[in-house]
PALOZA-716377 format. One record per atom (N, C-alpha, C): atom name; x, y, z. Coordinates in pm, whole numbers, plus 50000, padded with zeros to 5 digits. Example, Ala and Ser with C-alpha at 12.3 -4.5 7.8 and 13.67 -1.06 7.14 Angstrom:
// residues 2
> N|51319|49431|50780
> CA|51230|49550|50780
> C|51320|49670|50780
> N|51285|49775|50708
> CA|51367|49894|50714
> C|51290|50003|50787
//
This chain:
// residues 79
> N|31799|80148|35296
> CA|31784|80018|35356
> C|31665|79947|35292
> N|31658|79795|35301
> CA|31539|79757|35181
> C|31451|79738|35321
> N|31338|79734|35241
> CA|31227|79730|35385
> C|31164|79611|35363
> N|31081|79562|35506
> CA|31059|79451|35518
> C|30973|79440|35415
> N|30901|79477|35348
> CA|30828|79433|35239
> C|30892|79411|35153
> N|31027|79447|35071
> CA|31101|79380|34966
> C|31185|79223|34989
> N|31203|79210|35133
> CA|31262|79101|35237
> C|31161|79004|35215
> N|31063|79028|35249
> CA|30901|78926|35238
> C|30908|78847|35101
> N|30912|78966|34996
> CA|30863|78926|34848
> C|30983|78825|34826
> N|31087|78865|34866
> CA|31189|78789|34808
> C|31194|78662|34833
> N|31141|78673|35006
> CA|31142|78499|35041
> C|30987|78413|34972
> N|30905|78496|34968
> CA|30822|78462|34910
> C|30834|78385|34789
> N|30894|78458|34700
> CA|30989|78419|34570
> C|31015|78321|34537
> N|31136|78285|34667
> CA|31237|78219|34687
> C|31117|78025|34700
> N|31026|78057|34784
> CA|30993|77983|34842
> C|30874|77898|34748
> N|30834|78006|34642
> CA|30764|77958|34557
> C|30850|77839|34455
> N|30987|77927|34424
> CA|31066|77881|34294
> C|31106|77746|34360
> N|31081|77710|34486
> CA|31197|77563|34506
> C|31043|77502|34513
> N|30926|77516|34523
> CA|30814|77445|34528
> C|30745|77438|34410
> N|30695|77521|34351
> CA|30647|77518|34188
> C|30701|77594|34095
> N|30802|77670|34157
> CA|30877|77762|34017
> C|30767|77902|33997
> N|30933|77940|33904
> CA|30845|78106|33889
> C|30828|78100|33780
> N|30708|78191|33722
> CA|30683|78259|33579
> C|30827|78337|33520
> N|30822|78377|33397
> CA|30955|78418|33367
> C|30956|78607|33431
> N|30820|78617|33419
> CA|30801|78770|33475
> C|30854|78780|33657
> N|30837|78675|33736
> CA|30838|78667|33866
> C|31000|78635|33863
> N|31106|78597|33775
> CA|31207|78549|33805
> C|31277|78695|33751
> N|31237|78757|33699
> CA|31274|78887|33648
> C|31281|78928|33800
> N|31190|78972|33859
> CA|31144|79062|34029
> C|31230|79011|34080
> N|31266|78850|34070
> CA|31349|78823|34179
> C|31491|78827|34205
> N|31537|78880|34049
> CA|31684|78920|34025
> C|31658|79013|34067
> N|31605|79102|33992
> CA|31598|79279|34003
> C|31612|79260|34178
> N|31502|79232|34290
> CA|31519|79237|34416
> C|31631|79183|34474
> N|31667|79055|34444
> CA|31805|79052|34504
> C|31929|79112|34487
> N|31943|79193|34385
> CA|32027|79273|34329
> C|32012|79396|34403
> N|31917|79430|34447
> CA|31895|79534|34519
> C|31922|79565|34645
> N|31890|79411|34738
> CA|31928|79362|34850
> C|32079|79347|34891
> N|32138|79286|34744
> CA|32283|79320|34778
> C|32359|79420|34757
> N|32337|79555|34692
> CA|32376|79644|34639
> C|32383|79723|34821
> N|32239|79742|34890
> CA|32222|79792|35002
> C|32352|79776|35119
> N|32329|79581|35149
> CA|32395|79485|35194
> C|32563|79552|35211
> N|32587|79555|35032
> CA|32722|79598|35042
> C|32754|79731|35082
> N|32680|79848|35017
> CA|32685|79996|35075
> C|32678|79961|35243
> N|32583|79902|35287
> CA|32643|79907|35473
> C|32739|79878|35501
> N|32787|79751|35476
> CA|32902|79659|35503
> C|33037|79771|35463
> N|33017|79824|35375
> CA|33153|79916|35382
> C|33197|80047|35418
> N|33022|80057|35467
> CA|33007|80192|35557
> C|33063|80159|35694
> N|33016|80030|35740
> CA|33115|79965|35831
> C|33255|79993|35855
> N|33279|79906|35764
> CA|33413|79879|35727
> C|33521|80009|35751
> N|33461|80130|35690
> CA|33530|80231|35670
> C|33503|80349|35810
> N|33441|80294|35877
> CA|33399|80383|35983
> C|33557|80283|36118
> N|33614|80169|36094
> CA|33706|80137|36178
> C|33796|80208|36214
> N|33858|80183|36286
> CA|34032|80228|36353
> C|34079|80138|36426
> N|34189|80086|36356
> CA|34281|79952|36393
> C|34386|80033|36519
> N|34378|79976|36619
> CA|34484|80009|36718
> C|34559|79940|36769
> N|34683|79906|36768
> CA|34759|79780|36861
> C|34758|79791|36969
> N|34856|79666|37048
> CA|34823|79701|37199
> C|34891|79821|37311
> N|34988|79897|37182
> CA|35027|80013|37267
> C|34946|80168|37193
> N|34841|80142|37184
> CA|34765|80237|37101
> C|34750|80286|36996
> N|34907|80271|36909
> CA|34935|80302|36801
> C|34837|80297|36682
> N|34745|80371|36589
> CA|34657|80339|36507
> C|34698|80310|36396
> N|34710|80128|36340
> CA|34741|80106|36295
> C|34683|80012|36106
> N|34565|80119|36094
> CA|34451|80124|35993
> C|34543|80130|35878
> N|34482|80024|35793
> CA|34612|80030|35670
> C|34536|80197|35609
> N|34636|80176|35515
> CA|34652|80290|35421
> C|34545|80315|35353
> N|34489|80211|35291
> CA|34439|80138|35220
> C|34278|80204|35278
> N|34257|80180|35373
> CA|34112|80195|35436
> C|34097|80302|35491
> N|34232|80420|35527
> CA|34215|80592|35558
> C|34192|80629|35430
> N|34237|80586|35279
> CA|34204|80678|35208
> C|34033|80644|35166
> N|34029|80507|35171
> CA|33832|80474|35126
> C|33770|80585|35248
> N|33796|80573|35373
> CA|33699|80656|35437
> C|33760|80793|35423
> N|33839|80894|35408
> CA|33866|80996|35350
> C|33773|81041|35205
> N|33793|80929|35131
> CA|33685|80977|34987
> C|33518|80951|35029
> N|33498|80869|35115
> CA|33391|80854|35185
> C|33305|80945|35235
> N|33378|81027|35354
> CA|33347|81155|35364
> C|33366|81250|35323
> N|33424|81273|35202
> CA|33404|81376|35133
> C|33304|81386|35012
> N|33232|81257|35014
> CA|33117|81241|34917
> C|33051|81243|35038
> N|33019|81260|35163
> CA|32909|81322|35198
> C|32853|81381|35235
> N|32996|81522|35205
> CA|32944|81670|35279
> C|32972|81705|35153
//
């Protein structure tokens, strides 16, 4: 998970570049960090994703195919 200190820098960043701009070294950090932020971002989001179970309204579990086999390879990369 990125921690609030990489969250900070970034807005920091962010907040510099729309007011006086970054050095070319500071616009480097700020790819590299947001790249990082979303890399995280997405690893949750599909840890999410893959932790579901679709059920209709007569219980039936109806999780495509598609998303038993991502969380099947899922957990087996993490035992």
């Amino acid at each position: 998970m990125v921690s609030n200190k990489t969250l900070n820098r970034i807005n920091e960043l962010s907040k510099k570049s729309k007011e006086v701009g970054l050095t070319p070294d500071e616009k480097v950090e700020q790819d590299k960090l947001r790249k990082e932020y979303l890399a995280d971002f997405r690893s949750r989001m599909l840890d999410e994703l893959t932790s579901l179970k679709i059920v209709d309204e007569k219980g039936n579990d109806v999780t495509p195919a598609k998303l038993k086999v991502e969380k099947a390879i899922r957990k087996r990369n993490l035992h």
